[in-house]
N, C-alpha and C positions, 0 to 999 in steps of 0.2 A: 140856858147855861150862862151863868156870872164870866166875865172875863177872869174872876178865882180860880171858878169852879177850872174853867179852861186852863189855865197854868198849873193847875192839882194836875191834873191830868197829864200837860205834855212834862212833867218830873218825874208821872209814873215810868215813863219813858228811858230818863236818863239812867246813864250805868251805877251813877251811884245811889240811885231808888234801893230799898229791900226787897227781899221776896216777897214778900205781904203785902209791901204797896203795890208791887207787878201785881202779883197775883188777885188782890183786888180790884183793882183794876181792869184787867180781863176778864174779869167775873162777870161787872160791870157792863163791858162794852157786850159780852155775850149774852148778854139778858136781855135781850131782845124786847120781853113785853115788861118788863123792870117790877115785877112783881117778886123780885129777892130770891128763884131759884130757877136752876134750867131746866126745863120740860123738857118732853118732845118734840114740841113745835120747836124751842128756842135750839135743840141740839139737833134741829131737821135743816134750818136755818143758815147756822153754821156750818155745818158742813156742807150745804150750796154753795155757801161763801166763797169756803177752804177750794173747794175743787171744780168749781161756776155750773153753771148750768145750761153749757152747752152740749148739742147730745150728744157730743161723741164725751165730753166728762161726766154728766149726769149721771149718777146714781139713779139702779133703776129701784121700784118702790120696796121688793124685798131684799137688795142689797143693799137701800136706807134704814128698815126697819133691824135687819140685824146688825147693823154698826149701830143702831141708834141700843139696842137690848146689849149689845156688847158693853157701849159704853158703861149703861145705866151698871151693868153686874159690877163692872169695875169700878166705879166712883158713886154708887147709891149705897153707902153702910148703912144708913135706918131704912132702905128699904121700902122710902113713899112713893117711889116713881118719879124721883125729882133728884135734882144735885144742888146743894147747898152751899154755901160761902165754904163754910168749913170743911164740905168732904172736898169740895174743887182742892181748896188750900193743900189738903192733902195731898189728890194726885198730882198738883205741881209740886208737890216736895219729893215727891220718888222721879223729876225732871229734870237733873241736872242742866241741859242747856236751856232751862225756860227763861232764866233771870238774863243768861249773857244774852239769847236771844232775842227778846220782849224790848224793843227799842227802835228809837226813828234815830237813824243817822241822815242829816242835813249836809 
Protein backbone atom coordinates (compact mmCIF):
# COMPACT_ATOMS: atom_id res chain seq x y z
CA UNK A 1 0.00 0.00 0.00
CA UNK A 2 1.27 3.72 -1.51
CA UNK A 3 1.50 6.11 1.50
CA UNK A 4 -1.69 7.54 -1.23
CA UNK A 5 -3.32 4.65 -1.29
CA UNK A 6 -2.96 5.06 2.75
CA UNK A 7 -4.42 8.71 3.17
CA UNK A 8 -7.46 7.50 0.39
CA UNK A 9 -8.27 5.35 2.94
CA UNK A 10 -7.82 7.21 6.49
CA UNK A 11 -10.47 10.16 4.45
CA UNK A 12 -12.62 7.28 4.00
CA UNK A 13 -12.95 7.75 7.51
CA UNK A 14 -13.48 11.38 8.03
CA UNK A 15 -17.21 12.82 8.51
CA UNK A 16 -17.05 14.49 5.48
CA UNK A 17 -16.30 11.35 3.15
CA UNK A 18 -19.72 10.13 1.15
CA UNK A 19 -21.55 7.14 1.39
CA UNK A 20 -19.91 5.62 -1.49
CA UNK A 21 -16.54 6.51 -0.37
CA UNK A 22 -17.50 4.70 3.18
CA UNK A 23 -19.26 2.28 1.78
CA UNK A 24 -16.48 1.31 -0.64
CA UNK A 25 -14.36 1.30 1.49
CA UNK A 26 -15.72 -1.22 3.80
CA UNK A 27 -16.41 -3.24 0.93
CA UNK A 28 -12.68 -3.18 0.65
CA UNK A 29 -11.50 -3.77 4.10
CA UNK A 30 -14.14 -6.86 4.15
CA UNK A 31 -12.73 -8.62 1.12
CA UNK A 32 -10.71 -10.42 2.80
CA UNK A 33 -9.25 -12.46 -0.23
CA UNK A 34 -9.73 -9.12 -2.46
CA UNK A 35 -11.16 -10.91 -5.27
CA UNK A 36 -13.90 -7.99 -5.67
CA UNK A 37 -16.87 -9.81 -3.89
CA UNK A 38 -17.81 -11.48 -0.29
CA UNK A 39 -18.04 -15.03 -0.16
CA UNK A 40 -18.61 -17.26 2.53
CA UNK A 41 -15.37 -17.53 3.70
CA UNK A 42 -15.02 -13.50 3.60
CA UNK A 43 -18.49 -13.07 5.53
CA UNK A 44 -17.34 -16.30 7.90
CA UNK A 45 -14.44 -13.99 8.50
CA UNK A 46 -16.10 -11.10 9.40
CA UNK A 47 -18.23 -11.93 11.57
CA UNK A 48 -15.15 -13.72 13.71
CA UNK A 49 -14.07 -10.35 13.70
CA UNK A 50 -17.25 -8.58 14.71
CA UNK A 51 -17.82 -10.85 17.80
CA UNK A 52 -13.84 -12.72 18.26
CA UNK A 53 -13.55 -15.92 18.63
CA UNK A 54 -13.38 -16.71 21.90
CA UNK A 55 -15.60 -19.48 23.16
CA UNK A 56 -17.77 -18.21 25.04
CA UNK A 57 -18.42 -15.56 21.68
CA UNK A 58 -17.78 -17.89 19.05
CA UNK A 59 -20.37 -18.74 16.89
CA UNK A 60 -21.03 -22.26 16.66
CA UNK A 61 -20.77 -23.84 13.05
CA UNK A 62 -24.72 -23.83 12.44
CA UNK A 63 -25.35 -20.49 14.03
CA UNK A 64 -22.51 -19.33 11.34
CA UNK A 65 -23.83 -20.88 8.64
CA UNK A 66 -27.34 -19.53 9.11
CA UNK A 67 -26.32 -15.82 9.61
CA UNK A 68 -24.01 -16.50 6.85
CA UNK A 69 -27.53 -17.87 4.45
CA UNK A 70 -29.36 -14.95 6.37
CA UNK A 71 -27.16 -12.64 5.05
CA UNK A 72 -26.56 -13.96 1.55
CA UNK A 73 -30.85 -13.74 1.17
CA UNK A 74 -30.61 -10.18 2.23
CA UNK A 75 -27.91 -8.69 0.30
CA UNK A 76 -27.38 -11.51 -2.76
CA UNK A 77 -29.98 -9.90 -5.54
CA UNK A 78 -28.38 -11.75 -8.63
CA UNK A 79 -28.32 -14.63 -6.67
CA UNK A 80 -24.40 -16.07 -7.18
CA UNK A 81 -23.78 -16.82 -3.81
CA UNK A 82 -21.67 -13.76 -3.40
CA UNK A 83 -22.27 -9.94 -2.38
CA UNK A 84 -20.95 -7.46 -4.70
CA UNK A 85 -19.78 -3.74 -4.57
CA UNK A 86 -23.13 -2.84 -5.70
CA UNK A 87 -25.67 -5.07 -3.78
CA UNK A 88 -23.25 -4.06 -0.36
CA UNK A 89 -23.87 -0.40 -1.53
CA UNK A 90 -27.14 -1.21 -1.32
CA UNK A 91 -27.72 -2.64 2.03
CA UNK A 92 -25.64 0.20 3.41
CA UNK A 93 -28.14 2.49 1.94
CA UNK A 94 -31.31 1.11 3.85
CA UNK A 95 -28.30 2.02 7.00
CA UNK A 96 -28.87 5.17 8.24
CA UNK A 97 -26.12 5.22 10.96
CA UNK A 98 -23.41 3.59 8.59
CA UNK A 99 -21.92 6.95 7.28
CA UNK A 100 -22.19 8.71 10.96
CA UNK A 101 -20.75 5.67 12.17
CA UNK A 102 -17.81 4.41 9.73
CA UNK A 103 -15.02 6.60 11.22
CA UNK A 104 -11.80 6.81 13.56
CA UNK A 105 -12.03 9.49 16.00
CA UNK A 106 -8.25 10.48 17.24
Amino acid sequence: MSFEDFLDMLSAFSDSATAEIKSHYAFRIFDFDNDGTLNKEDLRELVNCLTGEAEDTKLSDAEMDQLIKNILEESDIDKDGTVNLSEFQHVISRSPDFVSSFKIVL
